[in-house]
N, CA, C and O of each residue as an XYZ file, in Angstrom:
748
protein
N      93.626     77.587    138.480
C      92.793     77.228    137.360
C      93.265     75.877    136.824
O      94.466     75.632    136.710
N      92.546     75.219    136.578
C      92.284     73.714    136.197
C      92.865     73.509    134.346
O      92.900     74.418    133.517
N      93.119     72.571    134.201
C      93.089     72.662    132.560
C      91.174     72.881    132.020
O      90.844     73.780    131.247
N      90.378     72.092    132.490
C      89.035     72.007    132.607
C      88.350     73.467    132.280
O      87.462     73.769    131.483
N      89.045     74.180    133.126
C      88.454     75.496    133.460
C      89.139     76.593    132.487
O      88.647     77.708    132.316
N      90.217     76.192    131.930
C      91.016     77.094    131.155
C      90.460     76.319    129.983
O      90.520     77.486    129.598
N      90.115     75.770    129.291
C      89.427     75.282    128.004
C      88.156     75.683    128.039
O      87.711     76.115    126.976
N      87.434     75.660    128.981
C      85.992     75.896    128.947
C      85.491     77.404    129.061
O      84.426     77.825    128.608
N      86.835     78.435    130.021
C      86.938     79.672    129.795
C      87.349     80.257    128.928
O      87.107     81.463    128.873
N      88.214     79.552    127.808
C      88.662     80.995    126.964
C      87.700     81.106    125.905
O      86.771     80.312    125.758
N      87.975     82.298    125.017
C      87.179     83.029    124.255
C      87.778     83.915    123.415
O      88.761     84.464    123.913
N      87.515     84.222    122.346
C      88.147     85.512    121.400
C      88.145     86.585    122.041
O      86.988     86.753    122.427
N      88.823     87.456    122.393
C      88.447     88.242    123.014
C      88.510     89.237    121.515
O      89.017     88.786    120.488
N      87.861     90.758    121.603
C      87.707     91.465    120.696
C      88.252     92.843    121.152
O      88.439     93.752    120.343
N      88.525     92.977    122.613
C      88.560     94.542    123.195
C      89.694     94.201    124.203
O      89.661     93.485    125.203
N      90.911     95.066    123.541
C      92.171     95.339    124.750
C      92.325     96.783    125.090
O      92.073     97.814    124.466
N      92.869     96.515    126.397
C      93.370     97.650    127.004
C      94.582     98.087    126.600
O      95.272     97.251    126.017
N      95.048     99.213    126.757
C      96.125     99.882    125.728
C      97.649     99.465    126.669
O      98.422    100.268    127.192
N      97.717     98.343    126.661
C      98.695     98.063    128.079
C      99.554     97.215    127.202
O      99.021     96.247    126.660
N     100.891     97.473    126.984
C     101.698     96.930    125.942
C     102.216     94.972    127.235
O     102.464     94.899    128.439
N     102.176     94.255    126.546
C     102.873     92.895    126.924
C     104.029     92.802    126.911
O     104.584     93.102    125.854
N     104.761     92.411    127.919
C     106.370     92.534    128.275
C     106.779     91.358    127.280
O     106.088     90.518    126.705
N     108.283     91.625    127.284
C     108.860     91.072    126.134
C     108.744     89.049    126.851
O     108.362     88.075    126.201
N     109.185     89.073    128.180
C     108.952     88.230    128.652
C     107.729     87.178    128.460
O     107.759     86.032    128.014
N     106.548     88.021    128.990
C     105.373     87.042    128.858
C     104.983     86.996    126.837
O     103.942     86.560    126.346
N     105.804     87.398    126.304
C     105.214     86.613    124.954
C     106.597     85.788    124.558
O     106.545     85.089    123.546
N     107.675     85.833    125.219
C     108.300     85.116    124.676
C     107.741     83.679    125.656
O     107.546     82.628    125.045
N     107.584     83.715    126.694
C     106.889     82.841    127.476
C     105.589     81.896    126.685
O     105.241     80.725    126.836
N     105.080     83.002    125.790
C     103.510     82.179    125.415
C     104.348     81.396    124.182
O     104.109     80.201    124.008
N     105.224     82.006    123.424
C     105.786     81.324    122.485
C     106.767     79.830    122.735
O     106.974     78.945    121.904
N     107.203     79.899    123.980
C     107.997     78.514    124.617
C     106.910     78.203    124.806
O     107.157     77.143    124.232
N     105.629     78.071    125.139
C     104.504     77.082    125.466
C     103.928     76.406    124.144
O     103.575     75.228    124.187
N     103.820     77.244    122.817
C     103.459     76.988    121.430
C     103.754     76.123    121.149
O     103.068     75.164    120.796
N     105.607     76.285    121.280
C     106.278     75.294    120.739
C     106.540     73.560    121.658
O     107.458     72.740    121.656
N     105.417     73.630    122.232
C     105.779     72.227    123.081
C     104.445     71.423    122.322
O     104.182     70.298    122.747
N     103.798     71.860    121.459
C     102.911     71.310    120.815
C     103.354     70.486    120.432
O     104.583     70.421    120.431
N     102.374     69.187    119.788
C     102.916     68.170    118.964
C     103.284     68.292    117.463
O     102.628     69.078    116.781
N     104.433     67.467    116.815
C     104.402     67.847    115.235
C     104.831     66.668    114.766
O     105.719     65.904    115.143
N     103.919     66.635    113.718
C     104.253     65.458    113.008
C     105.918     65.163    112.414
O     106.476     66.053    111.772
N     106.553     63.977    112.667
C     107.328     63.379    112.084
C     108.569     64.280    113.206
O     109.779     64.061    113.140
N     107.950     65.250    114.148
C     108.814     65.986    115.437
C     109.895     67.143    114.432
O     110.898     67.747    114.812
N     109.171     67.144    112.932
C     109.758     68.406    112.163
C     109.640     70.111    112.732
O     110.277     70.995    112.159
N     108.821     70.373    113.815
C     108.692     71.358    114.517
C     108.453     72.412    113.634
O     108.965     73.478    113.976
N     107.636     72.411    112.295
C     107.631     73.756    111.577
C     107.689     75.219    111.469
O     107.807     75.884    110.440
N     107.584     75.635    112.730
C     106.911     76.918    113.119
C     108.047     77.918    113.128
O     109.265     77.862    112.957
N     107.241     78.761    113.370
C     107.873     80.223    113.093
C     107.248     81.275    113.679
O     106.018     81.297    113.726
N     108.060     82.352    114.239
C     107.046     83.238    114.763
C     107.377     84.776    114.391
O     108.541     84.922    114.017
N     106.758     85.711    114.411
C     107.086     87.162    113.860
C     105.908     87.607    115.237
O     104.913     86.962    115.565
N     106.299     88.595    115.709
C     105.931     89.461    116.465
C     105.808     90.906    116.675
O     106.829     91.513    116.999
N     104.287     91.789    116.483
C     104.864     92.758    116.049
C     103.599     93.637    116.836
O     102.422     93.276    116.824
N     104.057     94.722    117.436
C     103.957     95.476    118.592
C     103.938     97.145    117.789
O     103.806     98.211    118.390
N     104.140     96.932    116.050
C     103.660     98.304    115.676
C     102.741     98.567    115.119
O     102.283     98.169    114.048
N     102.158     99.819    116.391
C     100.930     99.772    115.551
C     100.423    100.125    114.435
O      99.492     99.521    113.901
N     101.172    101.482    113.811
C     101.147    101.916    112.612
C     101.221    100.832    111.273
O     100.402    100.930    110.358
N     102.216     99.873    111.273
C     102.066     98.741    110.424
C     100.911     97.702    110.542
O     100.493     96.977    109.639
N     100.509     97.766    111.734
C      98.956     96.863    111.530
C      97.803     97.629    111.690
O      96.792     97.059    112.101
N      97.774     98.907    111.419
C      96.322     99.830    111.029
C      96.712     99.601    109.527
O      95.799     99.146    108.838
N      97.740     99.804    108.985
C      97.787     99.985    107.681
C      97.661     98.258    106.538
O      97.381     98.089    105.351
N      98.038     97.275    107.688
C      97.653     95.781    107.103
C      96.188     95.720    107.111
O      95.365     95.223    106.343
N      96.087     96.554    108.509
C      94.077     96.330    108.847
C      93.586     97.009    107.786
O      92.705     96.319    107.273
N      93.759     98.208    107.112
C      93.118     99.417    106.386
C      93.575     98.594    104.630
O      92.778     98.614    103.692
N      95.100     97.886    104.533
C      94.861     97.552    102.924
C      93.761     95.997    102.756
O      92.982     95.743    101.838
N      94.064     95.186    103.968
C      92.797     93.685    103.945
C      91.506     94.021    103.671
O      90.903     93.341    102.841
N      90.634     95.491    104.531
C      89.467     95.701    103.745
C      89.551     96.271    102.926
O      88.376     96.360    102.568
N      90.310     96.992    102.018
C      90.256     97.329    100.959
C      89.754     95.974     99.757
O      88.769     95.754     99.053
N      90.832     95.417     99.987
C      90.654     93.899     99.332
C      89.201     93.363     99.516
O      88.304     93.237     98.683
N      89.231     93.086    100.847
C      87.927     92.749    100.861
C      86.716     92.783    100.511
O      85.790     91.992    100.338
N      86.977     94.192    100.423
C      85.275     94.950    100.369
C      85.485     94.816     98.542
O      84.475     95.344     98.076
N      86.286     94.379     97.513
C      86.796     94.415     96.222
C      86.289     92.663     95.830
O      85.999     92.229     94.715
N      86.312     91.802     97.325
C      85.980     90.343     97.221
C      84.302     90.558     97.101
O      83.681     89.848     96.311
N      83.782     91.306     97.706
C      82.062     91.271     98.125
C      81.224     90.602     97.235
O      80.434     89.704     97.528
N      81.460     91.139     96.002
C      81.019     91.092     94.741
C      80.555     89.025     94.776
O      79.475     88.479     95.004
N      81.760     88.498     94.482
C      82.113     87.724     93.959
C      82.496     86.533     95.101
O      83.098     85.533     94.708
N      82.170     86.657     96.361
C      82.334     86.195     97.673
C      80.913     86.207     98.497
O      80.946     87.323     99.015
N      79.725     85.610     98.893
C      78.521     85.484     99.172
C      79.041     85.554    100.749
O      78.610     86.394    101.539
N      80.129     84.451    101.124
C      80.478     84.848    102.589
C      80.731     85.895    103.199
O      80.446     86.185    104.361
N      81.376     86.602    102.280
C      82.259     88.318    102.985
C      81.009     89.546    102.534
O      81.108     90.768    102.640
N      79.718     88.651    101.955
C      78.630     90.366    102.456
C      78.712     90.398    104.121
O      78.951     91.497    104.621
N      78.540     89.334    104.948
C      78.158     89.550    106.273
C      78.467     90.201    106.756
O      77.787     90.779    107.604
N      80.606     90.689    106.276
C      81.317     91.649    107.128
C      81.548     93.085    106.300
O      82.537     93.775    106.546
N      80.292     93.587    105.029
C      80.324     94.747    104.751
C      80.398     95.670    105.090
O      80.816     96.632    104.444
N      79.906     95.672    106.532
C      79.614     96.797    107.198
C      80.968     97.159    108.187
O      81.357     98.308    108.398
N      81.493     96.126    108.652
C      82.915     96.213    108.889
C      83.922     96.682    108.580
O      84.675     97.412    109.224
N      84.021     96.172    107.261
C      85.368     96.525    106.182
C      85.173     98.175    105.654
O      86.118     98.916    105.381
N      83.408     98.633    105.569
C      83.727     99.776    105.600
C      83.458    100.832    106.461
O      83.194    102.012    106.232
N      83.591    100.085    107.685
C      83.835    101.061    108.915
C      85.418    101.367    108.979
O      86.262    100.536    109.314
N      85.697    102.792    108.574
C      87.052    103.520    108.806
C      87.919    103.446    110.002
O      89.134    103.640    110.013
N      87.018    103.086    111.202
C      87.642    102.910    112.457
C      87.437    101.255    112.794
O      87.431    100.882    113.968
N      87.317    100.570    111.995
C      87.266     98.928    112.105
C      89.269     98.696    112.453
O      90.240     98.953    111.742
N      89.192     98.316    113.362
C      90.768     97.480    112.837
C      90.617     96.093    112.983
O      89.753     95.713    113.773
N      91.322     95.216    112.346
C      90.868     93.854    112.141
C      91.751     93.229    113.024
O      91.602     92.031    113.265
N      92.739     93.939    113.590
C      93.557     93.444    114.788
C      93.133     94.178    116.275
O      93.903     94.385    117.213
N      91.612     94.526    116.205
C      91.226     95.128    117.328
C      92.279     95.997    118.303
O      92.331     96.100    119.528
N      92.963     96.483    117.404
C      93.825     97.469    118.452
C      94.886     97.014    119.788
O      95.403     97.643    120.711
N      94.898     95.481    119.315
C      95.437     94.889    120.481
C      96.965     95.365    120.536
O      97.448     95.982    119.587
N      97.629     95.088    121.558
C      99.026     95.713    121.514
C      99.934     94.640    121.253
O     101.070     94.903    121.650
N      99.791     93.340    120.632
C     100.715     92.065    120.148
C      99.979     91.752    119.219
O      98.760     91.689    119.374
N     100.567     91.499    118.083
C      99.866     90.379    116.778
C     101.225     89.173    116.854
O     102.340     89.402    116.385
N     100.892     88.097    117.433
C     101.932     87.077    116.820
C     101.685     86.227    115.733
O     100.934     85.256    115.820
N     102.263     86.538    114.746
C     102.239     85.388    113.520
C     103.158     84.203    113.728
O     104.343     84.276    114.052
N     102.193     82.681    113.413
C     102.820     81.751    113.381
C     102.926     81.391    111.549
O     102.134     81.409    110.608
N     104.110     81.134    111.710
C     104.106     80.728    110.039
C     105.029     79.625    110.248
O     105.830     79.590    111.182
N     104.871     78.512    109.147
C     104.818     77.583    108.820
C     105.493     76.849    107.789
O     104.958     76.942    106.684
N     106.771     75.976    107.876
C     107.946     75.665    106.815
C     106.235     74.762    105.803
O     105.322     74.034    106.194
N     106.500     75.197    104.843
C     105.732     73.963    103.894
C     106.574     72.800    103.620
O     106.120     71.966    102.837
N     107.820     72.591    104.180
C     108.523     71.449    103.409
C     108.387     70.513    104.685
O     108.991     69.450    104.830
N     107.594     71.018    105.486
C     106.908     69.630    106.464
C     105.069     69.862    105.664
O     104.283     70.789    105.465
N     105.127     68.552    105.465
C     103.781     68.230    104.797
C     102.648     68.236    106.027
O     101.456     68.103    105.750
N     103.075     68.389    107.315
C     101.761     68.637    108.294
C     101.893     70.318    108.910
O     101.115     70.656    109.803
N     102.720     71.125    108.474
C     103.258     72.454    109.087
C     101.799     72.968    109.440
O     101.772     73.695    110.433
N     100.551     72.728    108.805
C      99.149     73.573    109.273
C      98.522     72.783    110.808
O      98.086     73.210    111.877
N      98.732     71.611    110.293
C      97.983     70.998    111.736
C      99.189     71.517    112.791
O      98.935     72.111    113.839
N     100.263     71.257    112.423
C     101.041     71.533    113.728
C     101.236     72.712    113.886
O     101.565     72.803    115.069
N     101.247     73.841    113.378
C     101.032     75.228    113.907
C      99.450     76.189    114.152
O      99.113     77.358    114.343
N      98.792     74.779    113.994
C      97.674     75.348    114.507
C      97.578     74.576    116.297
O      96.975     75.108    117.229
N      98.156     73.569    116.357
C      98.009     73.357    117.598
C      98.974     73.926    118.918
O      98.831     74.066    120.132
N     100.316     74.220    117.623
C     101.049     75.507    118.669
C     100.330     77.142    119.156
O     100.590     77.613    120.263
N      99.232     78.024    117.946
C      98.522     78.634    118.201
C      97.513     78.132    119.424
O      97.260     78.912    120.343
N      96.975     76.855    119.393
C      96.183     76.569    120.643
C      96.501     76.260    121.922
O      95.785     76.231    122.923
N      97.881     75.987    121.752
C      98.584     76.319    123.075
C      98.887     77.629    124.143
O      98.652     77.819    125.336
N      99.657     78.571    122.853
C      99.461     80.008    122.736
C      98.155     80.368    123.547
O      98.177     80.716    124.728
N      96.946     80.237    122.732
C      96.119     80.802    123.482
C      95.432     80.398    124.724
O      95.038     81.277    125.490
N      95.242     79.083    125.010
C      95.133     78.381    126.530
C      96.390     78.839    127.602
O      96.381     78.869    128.832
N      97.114     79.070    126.953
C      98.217     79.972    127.662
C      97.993     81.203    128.487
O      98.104     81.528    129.669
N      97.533     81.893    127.049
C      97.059     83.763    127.381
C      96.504     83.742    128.484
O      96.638     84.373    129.532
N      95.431     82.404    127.892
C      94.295     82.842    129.251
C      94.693     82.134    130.911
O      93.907     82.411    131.817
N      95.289     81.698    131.069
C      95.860     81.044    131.942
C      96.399     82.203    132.470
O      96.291     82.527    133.653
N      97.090     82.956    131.456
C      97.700     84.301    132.633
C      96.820     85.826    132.299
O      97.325     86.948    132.337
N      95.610     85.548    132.023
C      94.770     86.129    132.226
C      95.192     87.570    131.261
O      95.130     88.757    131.577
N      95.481     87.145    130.423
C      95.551     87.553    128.902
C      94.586     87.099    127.806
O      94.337     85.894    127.842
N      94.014     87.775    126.880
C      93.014     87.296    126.096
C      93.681     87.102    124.297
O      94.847     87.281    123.944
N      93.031     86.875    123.815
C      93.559     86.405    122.399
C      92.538     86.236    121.225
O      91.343     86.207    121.518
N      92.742     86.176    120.531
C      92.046     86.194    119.288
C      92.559     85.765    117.670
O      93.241     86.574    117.040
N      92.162     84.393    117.043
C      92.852     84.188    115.803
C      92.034     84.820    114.911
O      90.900     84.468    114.587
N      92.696     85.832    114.500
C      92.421     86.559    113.028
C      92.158     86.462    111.642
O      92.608     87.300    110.861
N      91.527     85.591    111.306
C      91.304     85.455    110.067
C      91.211     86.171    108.743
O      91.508     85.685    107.651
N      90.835     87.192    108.939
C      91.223     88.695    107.690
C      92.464     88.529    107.634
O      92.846     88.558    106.464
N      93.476     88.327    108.544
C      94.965     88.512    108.280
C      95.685     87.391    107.194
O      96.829     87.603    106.791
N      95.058     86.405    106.837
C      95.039     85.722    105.772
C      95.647     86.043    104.461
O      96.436     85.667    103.595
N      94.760     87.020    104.853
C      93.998     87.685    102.829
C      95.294     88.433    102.668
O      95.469     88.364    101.451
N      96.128     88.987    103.080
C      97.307     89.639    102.893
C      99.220     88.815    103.651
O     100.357     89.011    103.221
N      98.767     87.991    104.782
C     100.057     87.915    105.321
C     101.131     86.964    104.666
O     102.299     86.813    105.025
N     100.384     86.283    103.494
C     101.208     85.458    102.607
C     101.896     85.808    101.643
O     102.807     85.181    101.102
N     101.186     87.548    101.219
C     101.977     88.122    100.142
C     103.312     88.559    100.324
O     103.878     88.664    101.412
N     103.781     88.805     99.230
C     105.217     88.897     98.870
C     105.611     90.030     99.917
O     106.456     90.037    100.812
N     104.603     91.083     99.440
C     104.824     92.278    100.518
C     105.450     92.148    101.632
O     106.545     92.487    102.083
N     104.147     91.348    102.144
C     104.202     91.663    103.799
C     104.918     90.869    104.060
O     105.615     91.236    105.006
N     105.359     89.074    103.427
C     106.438     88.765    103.852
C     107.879     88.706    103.873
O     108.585     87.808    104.332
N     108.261     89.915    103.247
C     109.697     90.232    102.693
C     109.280     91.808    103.838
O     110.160     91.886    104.696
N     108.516     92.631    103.951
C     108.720     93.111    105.354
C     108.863     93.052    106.824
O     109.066     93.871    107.721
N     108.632     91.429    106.712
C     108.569     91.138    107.718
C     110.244     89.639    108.360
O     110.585     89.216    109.464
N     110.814     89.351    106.748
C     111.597     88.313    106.658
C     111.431     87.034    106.592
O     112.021     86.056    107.052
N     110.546     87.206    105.956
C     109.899     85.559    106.129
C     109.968     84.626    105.240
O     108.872     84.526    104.687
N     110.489     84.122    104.961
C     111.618     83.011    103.373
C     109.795     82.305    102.881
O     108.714     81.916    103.324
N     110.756     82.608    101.432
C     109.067     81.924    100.795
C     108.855     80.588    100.987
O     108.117     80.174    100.093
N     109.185     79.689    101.788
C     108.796     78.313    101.932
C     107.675     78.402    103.203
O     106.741     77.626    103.402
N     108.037     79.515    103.950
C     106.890     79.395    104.814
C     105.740     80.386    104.778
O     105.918     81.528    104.354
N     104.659     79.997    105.183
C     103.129     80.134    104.844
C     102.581     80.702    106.364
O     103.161     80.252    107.353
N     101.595     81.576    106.539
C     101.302     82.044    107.396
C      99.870     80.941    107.757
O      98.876     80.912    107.031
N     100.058     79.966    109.193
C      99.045     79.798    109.265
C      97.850     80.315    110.181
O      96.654     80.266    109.894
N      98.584     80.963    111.668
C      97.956     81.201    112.554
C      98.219     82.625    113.197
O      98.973     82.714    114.166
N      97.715     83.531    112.758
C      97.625     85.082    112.799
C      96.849     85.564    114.345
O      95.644     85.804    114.417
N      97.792     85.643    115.510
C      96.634     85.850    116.608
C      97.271     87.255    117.284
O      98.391     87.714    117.058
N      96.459     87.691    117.988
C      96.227     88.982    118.909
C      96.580     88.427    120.048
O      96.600     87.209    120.223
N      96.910     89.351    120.974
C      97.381     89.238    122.601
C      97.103     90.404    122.856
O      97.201     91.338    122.061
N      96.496     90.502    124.696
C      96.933     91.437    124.993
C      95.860     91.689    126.206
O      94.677     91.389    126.047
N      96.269     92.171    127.239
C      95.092     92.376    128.643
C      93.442     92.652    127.945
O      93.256     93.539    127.113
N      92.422     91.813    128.401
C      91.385     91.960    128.216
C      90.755     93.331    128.491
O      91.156     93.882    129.516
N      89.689     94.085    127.637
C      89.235     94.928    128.488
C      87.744     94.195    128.644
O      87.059     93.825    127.690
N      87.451     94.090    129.806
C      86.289     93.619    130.453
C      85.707     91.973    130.086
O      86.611     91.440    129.442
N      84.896     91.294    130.209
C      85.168     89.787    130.458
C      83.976     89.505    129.722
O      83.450     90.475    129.176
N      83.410     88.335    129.584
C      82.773     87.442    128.378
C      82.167     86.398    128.932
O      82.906     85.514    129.366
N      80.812     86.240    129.051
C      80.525     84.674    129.176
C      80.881     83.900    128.073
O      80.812     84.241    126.892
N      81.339     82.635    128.615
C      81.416     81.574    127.769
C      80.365     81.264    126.269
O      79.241     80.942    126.653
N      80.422     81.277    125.392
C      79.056     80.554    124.390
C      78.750     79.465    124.469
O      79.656     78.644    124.608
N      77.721     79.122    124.428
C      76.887     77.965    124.171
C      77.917     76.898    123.422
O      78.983     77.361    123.017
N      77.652     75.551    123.233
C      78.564     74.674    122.460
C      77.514     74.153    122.145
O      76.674     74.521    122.966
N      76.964     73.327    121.225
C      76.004     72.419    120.537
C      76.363     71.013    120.812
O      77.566     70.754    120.851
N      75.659     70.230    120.974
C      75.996     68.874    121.320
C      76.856     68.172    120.085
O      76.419     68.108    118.936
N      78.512     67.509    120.617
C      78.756     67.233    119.302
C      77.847     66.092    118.616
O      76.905     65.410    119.021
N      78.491     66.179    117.494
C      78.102     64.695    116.295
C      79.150     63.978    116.562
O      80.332     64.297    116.693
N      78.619     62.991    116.632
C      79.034     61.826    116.841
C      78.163     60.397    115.942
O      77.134     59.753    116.149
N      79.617     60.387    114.532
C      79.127     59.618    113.189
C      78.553     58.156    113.785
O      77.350     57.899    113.758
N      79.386     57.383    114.236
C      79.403     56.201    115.208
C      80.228     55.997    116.208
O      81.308     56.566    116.366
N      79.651     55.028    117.039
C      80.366     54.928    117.978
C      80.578     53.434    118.311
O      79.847     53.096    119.242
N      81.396     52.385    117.813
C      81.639     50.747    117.158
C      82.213     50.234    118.834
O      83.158     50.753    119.429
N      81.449     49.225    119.287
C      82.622     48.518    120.485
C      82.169     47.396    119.487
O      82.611     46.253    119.602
């Protein structure tokens, strides 16, 4: 597989197989993260890894709680009503890896650069034919005090990139892309 072909193939995936990821291939996706670029070469990142599932039904089960408490007062989060109160929704699709990247704030670029270590991460997955998914519900809770003092995570750093791993179950065409915009283009 091509770089070409590994950018143009991957995809969120939403559905894993119950097949746990060796300690190896995620410490593997995590040495690939970290070869990303970072501003000023401060390397912000951070990673937490967590393989239980009982603690992420119960992150998945308190985020819609919250959520479905945002509806009101949030025009974006009616779309996922029906979600948040589906009882068997998990917002980490049941995958068998959640890796959190979190992020020193005392580098003033820690978001761009741990978002491009997450995009490494996942051009990675799929390269070894692993699928992935950045989580966005995981937001709404992984910054709190809670979850980051259960997890050890010093209050200077910020959760930016919340993703899933884990063997695909069954495969995905690509989506459509829209032609970009392009503001100008000056020779």
């Amino acid at each position: 597989m091509n770089l070409k072909e590994i950018i143009t193939g991957r995809r969120s995936v939403r559905s894993y197989e119950e097949k746990p990821l060796s300690e190896e291939i995620i410490k593997n996706l995590i040495a690939m993260g970290i070869h990303a670029p970072s501003g000023s070469n401060m390397q912000p990142w951070a990673f937490v890894v967590i393989e239980d599932k009982e603690f992420m039904r119960e992150w998945s089960d308190r985020t819609k709680e919250v959520l479905l408490g945002q509806m009101e007062s949030n025009a974006y989060l009616q779309q996922y009503k029906g979600l948040m109160e589906n009882k068997n929704f998990n917002i980490f699709y049941d995958a068998p890896c959640l890796l959190l990247i979190y992020g020193d704030t005392k580098s003033p670029n820690h978001v761009f650069d741990c978002s491009m270590a997450a995009q490494n991460i996942m051009l990675s997955a799929y390269e070894m034919g692993l699928g992935s998914c950045w989580i966005g519900f995981a937001m709404t809770l992984g910054n709190s005090p809670e979850i980051k003092n259960k997890l050890g995570v010093p209050e200077n750093y910020r959760l930016v990139a919340p993703l899933v791993l884990g063997y695909p179950r069954g495969t995905w065409p690509p989506i459509p892309r829209r032609e970009p915009v392009i503001f100008a283009w000056k020779k």
